[in-house]
Short mmCIF file of the C-alpha atoms (twelve columns), coordinates in Angstrom:
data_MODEL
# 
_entry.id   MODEL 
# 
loop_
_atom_site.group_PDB 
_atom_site.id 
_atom_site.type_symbol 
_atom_site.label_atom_id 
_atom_site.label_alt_id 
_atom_site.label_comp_id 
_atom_site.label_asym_id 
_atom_site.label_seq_id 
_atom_site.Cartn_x 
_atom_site.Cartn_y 
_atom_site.Cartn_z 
_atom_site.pdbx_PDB_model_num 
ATOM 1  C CA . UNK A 1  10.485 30.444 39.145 1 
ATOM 2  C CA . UNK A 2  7.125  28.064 38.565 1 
ATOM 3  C CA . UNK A 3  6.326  24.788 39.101 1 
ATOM 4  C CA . UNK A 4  4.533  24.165 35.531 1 
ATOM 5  C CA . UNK A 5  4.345  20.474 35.027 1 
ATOM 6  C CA . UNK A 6  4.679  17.260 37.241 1 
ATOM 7  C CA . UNK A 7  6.047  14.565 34.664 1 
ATOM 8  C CA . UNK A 8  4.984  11.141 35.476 1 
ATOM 9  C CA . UNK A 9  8.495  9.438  35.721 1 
ATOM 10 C CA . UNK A 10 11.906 10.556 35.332 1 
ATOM 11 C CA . UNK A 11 12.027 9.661  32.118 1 
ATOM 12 C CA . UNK A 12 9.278  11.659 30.857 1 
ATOM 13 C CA . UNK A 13 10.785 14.806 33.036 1 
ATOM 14 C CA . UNK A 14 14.368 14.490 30.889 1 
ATOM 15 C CA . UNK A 15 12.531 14.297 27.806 1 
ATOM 16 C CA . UNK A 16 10.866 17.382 28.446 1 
ATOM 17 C CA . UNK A 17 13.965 19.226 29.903 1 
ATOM 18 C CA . UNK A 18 15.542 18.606 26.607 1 
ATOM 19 C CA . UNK A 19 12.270 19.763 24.541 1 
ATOM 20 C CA . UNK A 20 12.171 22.936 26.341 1 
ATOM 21 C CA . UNK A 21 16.176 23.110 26.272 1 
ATOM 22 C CA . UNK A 22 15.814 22.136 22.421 1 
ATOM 23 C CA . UNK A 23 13.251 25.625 22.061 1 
ATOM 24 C CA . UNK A 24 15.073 28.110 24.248 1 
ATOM 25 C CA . UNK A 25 13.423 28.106 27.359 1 
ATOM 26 C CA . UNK A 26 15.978 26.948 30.472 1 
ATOM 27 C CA . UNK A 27 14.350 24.471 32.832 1 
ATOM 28 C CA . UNK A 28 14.913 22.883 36.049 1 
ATOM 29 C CA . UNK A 29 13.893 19.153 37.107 1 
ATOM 30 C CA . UNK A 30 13.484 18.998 40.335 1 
ATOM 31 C CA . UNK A 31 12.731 15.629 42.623 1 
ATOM 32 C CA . UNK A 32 14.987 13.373 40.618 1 
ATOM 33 C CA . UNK A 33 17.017 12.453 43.746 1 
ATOM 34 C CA . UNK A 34 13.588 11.636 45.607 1 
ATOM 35 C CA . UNK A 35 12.557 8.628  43.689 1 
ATOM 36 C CA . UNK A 36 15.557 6.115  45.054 1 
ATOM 37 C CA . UNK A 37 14.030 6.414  48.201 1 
ATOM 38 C CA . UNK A 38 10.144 5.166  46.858 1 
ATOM 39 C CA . UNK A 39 11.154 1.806  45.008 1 
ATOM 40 C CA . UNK A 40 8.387  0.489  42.564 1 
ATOM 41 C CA . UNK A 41 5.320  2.120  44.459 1 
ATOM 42 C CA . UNK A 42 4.394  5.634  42.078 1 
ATOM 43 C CA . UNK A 43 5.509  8.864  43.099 1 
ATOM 44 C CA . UNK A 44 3.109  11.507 42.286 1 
ATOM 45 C CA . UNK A 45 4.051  14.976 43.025 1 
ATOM 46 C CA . UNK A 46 7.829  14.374 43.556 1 
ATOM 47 C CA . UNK A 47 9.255  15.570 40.086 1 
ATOM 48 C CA . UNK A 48 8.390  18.752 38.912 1 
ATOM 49 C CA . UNK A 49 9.663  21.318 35.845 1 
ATOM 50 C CA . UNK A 50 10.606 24.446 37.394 1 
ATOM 51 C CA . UNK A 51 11.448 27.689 34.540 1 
ATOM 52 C CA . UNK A 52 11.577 31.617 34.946 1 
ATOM 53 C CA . UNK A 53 8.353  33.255 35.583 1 
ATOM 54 C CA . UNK A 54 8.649  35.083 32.056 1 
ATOM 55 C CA . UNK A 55 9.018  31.559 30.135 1 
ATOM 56 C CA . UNK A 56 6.226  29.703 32.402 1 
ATOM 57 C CA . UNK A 57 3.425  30.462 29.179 1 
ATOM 58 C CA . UNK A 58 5.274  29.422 26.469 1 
ATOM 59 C CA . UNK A 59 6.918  26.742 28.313 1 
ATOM 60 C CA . UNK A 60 3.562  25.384 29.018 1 
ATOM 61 C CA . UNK A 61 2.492  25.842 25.416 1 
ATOM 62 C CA . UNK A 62 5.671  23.672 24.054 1 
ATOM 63 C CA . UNK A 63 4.438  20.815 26.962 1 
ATOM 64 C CA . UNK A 64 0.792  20.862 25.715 1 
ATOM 65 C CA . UNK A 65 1.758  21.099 22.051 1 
ATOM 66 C CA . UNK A 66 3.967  17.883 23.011 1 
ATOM 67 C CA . UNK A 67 1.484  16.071 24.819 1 
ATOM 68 C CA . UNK A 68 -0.625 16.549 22.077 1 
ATOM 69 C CA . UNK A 69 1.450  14.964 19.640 1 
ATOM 70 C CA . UNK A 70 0.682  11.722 17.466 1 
ATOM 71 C CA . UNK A 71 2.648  9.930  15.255 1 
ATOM 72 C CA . UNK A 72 2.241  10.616 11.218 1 
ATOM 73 C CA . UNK A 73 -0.137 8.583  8.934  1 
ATOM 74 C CA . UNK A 74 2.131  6.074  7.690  1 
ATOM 75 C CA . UNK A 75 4.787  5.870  10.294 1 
ATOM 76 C CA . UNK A 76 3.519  2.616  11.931 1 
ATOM 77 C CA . UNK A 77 5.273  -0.528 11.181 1 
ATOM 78 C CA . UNK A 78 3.538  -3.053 8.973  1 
ATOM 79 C CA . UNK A 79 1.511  -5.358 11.092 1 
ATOM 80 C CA . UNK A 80 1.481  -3.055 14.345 1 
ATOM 81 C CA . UNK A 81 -0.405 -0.320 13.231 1 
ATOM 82 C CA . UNK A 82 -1.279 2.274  15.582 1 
ATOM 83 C CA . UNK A 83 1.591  1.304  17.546 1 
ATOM 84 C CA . UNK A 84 5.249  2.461  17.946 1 
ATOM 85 C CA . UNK A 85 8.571  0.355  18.444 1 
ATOM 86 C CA . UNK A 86 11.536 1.932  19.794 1 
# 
């Protein structure tokens, strides 16, 4: 298996787990359990995406490809543009 990205927060790490789950490609988040122990102070390097050696390329692909991503022309609501509300 190889490390192949460090998400910045958990959330952003079970995001991608279900991106990669969503294309095929089985992935392990590892570090998860580590960031109870940190509080509010950032915890770079403790979370990592872990997937079989044969998947590491394309899994690394589907990240960049999803990093990468903007919203569509259009999308924005009216007098926010540019930004997104969840």
């Amino acid at each position: 298996m190889q490390r192949i990205y460090e998400p910045r927060d958990l959330l952003e790490g079970e995001m991608l787990l279900g991106m990669l789950a969503s294309e095929g490609v089985d992935a392990h988040l590892i570090g998860g359990h580590l960031l109870g122990a940190v509080g509010e102070l950032p915890a770079l390097g403790l979370l990592g995406l872990l997937v079989d050696n044969e998947d590491a390329e394309h899994a690394r692909h589907l990240i960049a490809a999803y990093n990468a991503a903007a919203p569509l022309p259009g999308d924005e609501p009216d007098g926010h543009p540019g930004v997104l509300l969840c």
